[in-house]
C-alpha positions as a Python dict, from the first residue, in 0.01 Angstrom:
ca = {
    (1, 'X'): (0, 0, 0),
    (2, 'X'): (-67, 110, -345),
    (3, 'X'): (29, 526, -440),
    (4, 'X'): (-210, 554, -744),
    (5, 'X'): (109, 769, -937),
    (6, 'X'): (-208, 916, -1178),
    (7, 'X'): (-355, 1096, -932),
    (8, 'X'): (-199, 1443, -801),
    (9, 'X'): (-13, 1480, -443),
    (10, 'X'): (-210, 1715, -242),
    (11, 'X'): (7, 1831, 6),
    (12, 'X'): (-114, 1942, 350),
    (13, 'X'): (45, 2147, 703),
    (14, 'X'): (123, 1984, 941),
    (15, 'X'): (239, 2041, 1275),
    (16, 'X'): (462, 1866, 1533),
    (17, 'X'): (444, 1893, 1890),
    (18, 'X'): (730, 1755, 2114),
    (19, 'X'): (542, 1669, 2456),
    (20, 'X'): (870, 1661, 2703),
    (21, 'X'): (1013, 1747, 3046),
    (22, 'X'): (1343, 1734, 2926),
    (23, 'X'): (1378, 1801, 2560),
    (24, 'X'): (1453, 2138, 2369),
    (25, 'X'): (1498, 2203, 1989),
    (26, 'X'): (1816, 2135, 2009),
    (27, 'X'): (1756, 1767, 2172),
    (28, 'X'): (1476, 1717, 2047),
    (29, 'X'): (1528, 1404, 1814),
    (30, 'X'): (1218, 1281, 1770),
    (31, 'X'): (1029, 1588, 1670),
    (32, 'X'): (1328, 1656, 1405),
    (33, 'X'): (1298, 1314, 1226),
    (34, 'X'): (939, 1365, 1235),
    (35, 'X'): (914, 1742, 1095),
    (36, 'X'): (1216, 1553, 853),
    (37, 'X'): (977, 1264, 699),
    (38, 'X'): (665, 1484, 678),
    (39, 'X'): (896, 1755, 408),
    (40, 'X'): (1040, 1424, 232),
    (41, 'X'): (643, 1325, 209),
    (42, 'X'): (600, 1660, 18),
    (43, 'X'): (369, 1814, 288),
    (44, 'X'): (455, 2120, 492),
    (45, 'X'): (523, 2173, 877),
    (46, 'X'): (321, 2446, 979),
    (47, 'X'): (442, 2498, 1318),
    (48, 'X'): (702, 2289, 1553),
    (49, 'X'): (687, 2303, 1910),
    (50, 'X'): (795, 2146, 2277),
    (51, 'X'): (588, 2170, 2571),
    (52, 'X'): (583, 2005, 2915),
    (53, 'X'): (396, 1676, 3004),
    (54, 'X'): (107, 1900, 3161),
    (55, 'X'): (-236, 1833, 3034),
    (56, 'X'): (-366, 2147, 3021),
    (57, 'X'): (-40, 2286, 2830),
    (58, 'X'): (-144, 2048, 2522),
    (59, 'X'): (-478, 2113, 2548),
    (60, 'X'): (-405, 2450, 2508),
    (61, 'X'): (-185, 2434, 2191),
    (62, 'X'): (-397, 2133, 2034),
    (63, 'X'): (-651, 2391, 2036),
    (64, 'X'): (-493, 2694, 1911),
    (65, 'X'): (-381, 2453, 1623),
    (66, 'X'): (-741, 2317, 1582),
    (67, 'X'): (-859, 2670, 1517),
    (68, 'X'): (-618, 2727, 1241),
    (69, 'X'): (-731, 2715, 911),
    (70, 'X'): (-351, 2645, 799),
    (71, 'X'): (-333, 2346, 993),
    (72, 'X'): (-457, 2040, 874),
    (73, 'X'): (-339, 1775, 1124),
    (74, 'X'): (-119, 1741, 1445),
    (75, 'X'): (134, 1479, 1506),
    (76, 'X'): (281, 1479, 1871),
    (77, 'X'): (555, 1258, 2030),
    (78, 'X'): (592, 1159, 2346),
    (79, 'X'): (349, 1177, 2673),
    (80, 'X'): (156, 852, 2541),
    (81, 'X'): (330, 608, 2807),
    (82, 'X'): (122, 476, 3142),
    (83, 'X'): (354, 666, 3406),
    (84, 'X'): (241, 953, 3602),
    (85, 'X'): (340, 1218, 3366),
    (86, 'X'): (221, 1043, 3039),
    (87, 'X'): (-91, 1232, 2981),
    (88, 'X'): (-103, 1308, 2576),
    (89, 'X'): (-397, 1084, 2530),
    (90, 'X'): (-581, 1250, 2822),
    (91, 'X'): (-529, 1643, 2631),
    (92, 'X'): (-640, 1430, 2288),
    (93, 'X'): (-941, 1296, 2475),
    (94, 'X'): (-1044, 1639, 2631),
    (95, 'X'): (-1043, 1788, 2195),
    (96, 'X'): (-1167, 1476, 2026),
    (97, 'X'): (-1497, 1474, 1819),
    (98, 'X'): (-1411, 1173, 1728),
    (99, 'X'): (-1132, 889, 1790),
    (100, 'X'): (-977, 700, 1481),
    (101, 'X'): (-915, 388, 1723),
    (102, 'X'): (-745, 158, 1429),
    (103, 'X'): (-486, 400, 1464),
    (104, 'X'): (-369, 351, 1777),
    (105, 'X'): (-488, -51, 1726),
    (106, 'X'): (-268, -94, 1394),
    (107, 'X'): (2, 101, 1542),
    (108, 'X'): (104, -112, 1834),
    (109, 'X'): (23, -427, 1603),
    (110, 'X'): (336, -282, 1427),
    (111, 'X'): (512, -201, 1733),
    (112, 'X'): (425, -582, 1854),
    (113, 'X'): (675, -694, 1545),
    (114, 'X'): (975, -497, 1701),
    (115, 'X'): (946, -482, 2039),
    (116, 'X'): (683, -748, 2130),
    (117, 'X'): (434, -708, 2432),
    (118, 'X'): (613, -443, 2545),
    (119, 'X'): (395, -253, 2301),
    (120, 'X'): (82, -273, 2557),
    (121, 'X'): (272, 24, 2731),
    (122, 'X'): (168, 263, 2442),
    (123, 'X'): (-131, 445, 2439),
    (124, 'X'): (-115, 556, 2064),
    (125, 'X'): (-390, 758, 1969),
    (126, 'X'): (-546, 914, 1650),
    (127, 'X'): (-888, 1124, 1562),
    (128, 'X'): (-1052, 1395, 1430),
    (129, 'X'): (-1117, 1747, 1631),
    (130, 'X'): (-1236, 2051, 1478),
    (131, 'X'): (-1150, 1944, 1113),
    (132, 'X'): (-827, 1882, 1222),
    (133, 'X'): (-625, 1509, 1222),
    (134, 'X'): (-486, 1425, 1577),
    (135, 'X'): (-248, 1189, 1617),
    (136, 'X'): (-10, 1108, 1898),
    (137, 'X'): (291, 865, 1856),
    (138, 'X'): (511, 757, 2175),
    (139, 'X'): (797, 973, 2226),
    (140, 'X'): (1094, 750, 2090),
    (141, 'X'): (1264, 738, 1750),
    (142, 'X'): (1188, 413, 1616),
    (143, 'X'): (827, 463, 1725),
    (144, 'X'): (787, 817, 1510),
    (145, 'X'): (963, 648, 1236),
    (146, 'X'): (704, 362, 1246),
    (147, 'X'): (433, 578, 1298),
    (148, 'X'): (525, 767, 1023),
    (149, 'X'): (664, 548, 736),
    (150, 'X'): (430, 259, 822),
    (151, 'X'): (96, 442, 868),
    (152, 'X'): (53, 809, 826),
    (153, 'X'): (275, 864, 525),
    (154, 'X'): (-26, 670, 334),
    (155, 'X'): (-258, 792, 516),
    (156, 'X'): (-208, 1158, 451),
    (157, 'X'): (-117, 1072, 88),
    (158, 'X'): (-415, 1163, -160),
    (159, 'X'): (-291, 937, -336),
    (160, 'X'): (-323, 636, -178),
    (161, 'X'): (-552, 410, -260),
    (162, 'X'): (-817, 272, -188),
    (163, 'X'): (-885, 516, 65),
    (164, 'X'): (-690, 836, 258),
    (165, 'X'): (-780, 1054, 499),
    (166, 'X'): (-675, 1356, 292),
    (167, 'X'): (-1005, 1294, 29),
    (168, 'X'): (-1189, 1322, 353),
    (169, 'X'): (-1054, 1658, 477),
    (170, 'X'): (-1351, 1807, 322),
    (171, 'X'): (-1593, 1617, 464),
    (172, 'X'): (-1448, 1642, 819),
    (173, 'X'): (-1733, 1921, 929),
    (174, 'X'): (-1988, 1808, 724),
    (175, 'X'): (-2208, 1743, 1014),
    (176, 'X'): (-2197, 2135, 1145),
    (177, 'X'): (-2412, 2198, 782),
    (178, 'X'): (-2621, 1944, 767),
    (179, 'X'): (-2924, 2106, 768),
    (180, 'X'): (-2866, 2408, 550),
    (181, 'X'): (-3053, 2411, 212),
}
């Protein structure tokens, strides 16, 4: 995954959302080697936060980070499993304009590597809302760290080539002006 060194880094904010019964700051290991990765990357955190596996809860705070100009994507961890309280990918799908499914797809053929089939249990998910990057990564270590420096540390690099998603960020809302002169 070539990092075109020529170009400039264009870093961008970033926020982290914890989604957890049980976890606080403190505990919270996940979210810390996350917020971690994304300052090594260059790029900012521009909020951190834990909130319960309740649907509307992350719906709520996806959207009051969707609305802010000084965010330019969300990463969450945790909530993306199949029991009863896993419900992260039902919040992203009640925001989405539109889902980034090789996300979740080349995540858990990276996942398949470590763990094997017990990757079919994660409901990774990535898109756009708002203008804003989405992603959610399972709520584990090695599956932020694989989310991360496997995927999204390219990803939100402007310098990788032959494509990122940060030369897109302008683009992103395109649609809402498509018809003025």
């Amino acid at each position: 995954m070539p990092i075109n060194e020529e170009l400039p880094f264009l870093p961008i904010q970033i926020a982290v959302l914890t989604v957890s019964d049980t976890r606080d700051l403190a505990s919270d290991r996940s979210g810390a080697i996350l917020a971690e990765r994304i300052v090594a990357a260059g790029h900012q955190v521009a909020d951190r936060r834990i909130v319960a596996d309740d649907v509307d809860a992350i719906e709520a705070i996806l959207r009051e980070w969707m609305a802010n100009a000084e965010v330019d994507a969300v990463i969450t961890t945790g909530g993306t499993g199949i029991t009863g309280r896993d419900v992260t990918p039902e919040a992203f799908q009640r925001v989405l304009d539109k889902e980034i499914t090789g996300f979740g797809e080349l995540f858990r053929m990276l996942s398949y590597a470590k763990i094997g089939t017990s990757t079919i249990q994660s409901r990774a998910i990535g898109g756009v809302a708002a203008g804003t990057y989405l992603f959610a990564l399972p709520g584990s270590t090695g599956a932020v760290k694989d989310g991360w420096d496997d995927i999204l540390r390219f990803q939100l690099d402007s310098r990788h080539q032959p494509c990122n998603l940060v030369e897109l960020m302008p683009r992103l809302q395109e649609h809402l002006h498509h018809n003025d002169p």
